[in-house]
C-alpha positions in Angstrom: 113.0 32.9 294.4 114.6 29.8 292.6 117.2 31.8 290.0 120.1 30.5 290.0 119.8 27.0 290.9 121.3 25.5 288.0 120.3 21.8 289.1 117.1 22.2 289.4 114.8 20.1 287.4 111.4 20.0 286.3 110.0 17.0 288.2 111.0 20.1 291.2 109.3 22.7 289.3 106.3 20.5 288.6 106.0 19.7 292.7 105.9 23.2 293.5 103.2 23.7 290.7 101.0 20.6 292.0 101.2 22.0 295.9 101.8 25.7 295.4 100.0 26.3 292.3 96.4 27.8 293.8 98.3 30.4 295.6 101.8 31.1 293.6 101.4 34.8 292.5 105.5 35.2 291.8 107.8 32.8 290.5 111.5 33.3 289.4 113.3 30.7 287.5 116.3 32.3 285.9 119.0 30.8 285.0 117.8 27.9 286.0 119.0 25.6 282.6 117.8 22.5 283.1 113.8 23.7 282.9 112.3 22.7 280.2 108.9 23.3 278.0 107.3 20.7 280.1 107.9 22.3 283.5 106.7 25.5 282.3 103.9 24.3 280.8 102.7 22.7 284.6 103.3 25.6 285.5 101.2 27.5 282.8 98.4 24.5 283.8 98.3 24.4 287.5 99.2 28.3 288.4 96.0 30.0 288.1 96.8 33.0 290.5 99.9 33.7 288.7 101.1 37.1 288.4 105.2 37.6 287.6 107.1 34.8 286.1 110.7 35.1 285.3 112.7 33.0 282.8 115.6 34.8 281.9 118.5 32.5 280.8 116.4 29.3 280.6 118.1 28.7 277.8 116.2 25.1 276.6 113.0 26.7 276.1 110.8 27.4 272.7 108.2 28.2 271.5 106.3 25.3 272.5 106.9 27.0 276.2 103.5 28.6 275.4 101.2 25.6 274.6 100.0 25.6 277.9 99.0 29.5 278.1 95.9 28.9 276.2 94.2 31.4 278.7 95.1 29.3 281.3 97.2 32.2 283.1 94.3 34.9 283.4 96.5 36.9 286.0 99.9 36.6 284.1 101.0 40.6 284.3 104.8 40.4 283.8 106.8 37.6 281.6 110.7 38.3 281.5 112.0 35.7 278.9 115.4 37.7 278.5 118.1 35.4 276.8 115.4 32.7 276.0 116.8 32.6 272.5 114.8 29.0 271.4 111.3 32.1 271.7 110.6 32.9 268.2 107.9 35.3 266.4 105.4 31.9 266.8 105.9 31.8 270.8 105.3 35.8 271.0 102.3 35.1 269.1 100.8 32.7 271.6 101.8 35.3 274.3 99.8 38.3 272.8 96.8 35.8 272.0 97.0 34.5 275.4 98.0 37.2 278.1 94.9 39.7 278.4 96.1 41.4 281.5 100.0 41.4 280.6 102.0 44.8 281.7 105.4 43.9 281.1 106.8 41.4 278.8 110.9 41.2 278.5 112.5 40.3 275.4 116.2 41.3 275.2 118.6 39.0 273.4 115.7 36.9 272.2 117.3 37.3 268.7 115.2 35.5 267.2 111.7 37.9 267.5 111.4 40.2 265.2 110.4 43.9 266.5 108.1 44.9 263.7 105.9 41.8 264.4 105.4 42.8 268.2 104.4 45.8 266.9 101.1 44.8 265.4 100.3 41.8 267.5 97.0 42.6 270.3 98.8 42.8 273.7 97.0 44.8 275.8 96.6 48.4 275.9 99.9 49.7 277.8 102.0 46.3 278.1 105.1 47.7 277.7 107.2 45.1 275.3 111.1 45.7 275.9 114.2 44.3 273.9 
């Protein structure tokens, strides 16, 4: 567990990918503000096994977070992205497209995603969305 450590940066995040990556099932970054897309997007890359990623309050990420999903992340069941408010409608979109095996995904105060799109986009049968 890495929340809270406001001074970490990516080149960090990005070592723990590049030697932790084949066996990482749980990572949790909130709070942590100075990740950026890039970080998460090693992390997206090099994380196969994967399972729980938290990025509440990681306030400098967007939508371009995603770009390295790509079904990258088979194992990805639970995404909190809580506060995140640079996610929009497009970032969701990669999430639903991406995420076959996602249970959870966390939303709240991501004011910027609109509820009635979540509603029709293909996340898996009984991924519980919550805002």
């Amino acid at each position: 567990m890495l929340g809270g450590c406001r001074l970490l940066t990516d080149g960090a995040i990005k070592e723990i990918a590049r030697y932790c990556g084949h066996s990482l099932r749980k990572l949790e970054l909130e709070r942590c503000q100075n990740i950026t897309n890039e970080a998460v997007y090693e992390i997206f890359s090099l994380c196969a096994s994967l399972e729980v990623l938290s990025l509440e309050n990681c306030t400098q990420l967007t939508d371009h977070t995603f770009d390295g999903l790509d079904k990258t992340v088979t194992v990805l069941r639970e995404l909190k992205l809580n506060n995140c408010s640079g996610i929009t409608d497009v970032g969701v979109v990669k999430i639903a497209e991406s995420c076959r095996f996602l249970q959870v995904l966390e939303m709240k105060y991501c004011n910027r995603v609109s509820v009635e799109l979540t509603q029709t986009l293909p996340f898996p049968s009984g991924c519980k969305v919550c805002f």
